[in-house]
C-alpha positions in Angstrom: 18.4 33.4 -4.3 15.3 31.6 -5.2 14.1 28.0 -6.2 11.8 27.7 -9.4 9.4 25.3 -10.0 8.6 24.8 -13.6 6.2 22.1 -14.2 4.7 21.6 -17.7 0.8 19.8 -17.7 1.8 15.9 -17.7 1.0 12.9 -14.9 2.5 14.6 -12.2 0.6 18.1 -12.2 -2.5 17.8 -14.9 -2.2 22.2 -15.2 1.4 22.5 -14.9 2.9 24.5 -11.4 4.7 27.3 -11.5 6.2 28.7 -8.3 9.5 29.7 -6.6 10.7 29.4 -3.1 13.6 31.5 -1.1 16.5 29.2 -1.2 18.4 29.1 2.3 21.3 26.5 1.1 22.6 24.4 -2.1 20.6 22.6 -3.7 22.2 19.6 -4.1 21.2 15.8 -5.6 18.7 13.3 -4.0 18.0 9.4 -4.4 16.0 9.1 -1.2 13.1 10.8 0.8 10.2 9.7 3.3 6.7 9.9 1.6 3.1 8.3 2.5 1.1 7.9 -0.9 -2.8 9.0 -1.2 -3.5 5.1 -0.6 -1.1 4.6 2.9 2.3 3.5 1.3 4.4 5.0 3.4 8.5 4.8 4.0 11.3 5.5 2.2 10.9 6.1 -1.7 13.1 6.0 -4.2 13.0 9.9 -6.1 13.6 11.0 -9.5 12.8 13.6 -11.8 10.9 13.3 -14.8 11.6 15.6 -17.9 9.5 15.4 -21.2 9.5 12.2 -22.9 9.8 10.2 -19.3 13.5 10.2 -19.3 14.6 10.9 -15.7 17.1 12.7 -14.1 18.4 13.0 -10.2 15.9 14.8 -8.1 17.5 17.7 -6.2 16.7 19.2 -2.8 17.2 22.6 -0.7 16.3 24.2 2.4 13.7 26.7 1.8 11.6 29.0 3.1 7.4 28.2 3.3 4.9 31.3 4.4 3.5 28.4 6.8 6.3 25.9 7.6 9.2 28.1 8.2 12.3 26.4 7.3 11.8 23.2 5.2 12.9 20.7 2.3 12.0 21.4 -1.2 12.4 18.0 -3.2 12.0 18.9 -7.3 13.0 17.5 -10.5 12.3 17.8 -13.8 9.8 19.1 -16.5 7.6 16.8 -15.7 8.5 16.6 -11.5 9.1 13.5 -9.8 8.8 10.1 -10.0 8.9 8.2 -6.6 9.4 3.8 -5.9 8.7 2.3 -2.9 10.7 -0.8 -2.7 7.4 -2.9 -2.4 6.3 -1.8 -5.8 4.4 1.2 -5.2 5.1 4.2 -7.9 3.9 8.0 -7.0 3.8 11.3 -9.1 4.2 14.6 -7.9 4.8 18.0 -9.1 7.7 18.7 -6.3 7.5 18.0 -2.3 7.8 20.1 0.6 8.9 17.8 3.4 9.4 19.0 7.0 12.7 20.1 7.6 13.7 16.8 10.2 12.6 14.4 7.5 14.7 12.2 5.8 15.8 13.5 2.4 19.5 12.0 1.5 
């Protein structure tokens, strides 16, 4: 069982991704995940995903495995990825997230 990732060009990937990733459990729905932004916002961060037109949806997350990592999360969402909110105000997009497998993703 494998995990696609279909992202079309938007603001989260500017070329669109494309890749998949052996699945190990369920994916199931996420709200929640730690994540440091390219300027230093770092904590907890409210996830989404993003489809076309910028409606969003719940972001969803499995164990999978990485070439490099070994065993770790896989955080993705829509079309258009995610959409992440720091509670101070900071807003971050990304295509999907591979997290280490002891971090928080609820």
């Amino acid at each position: 069982m494998f995990v696609e990732v279909d992202v079309e060009p938007g603001p989260a990937s500017e070329d669109g991704v494309s890749l998949r990733f052996k699945q190990i459990d369920e994916l199931r729905e996420v709200s929640e995940v730690d994540y440091e932004t390219l300027d230093g916002v770092s904590g907890r961060f409210a996830v989404l995903g993003c489809d076309a037109g910028e409606q969003t949806i719940p972001a969803r997350a499995a164990h999978v495995e990485d070439s490099s990592d070994g065993v770790v999360w896989l955080v993705v969402g829509g079309s258009h990825g995610l959409l992440l909110r720091h509670p101070g105000g900071a807003t971050a997009r990304e295509p999907y997230l591979v997290l280490s497998r002891t971090a928080h993703v609820r």
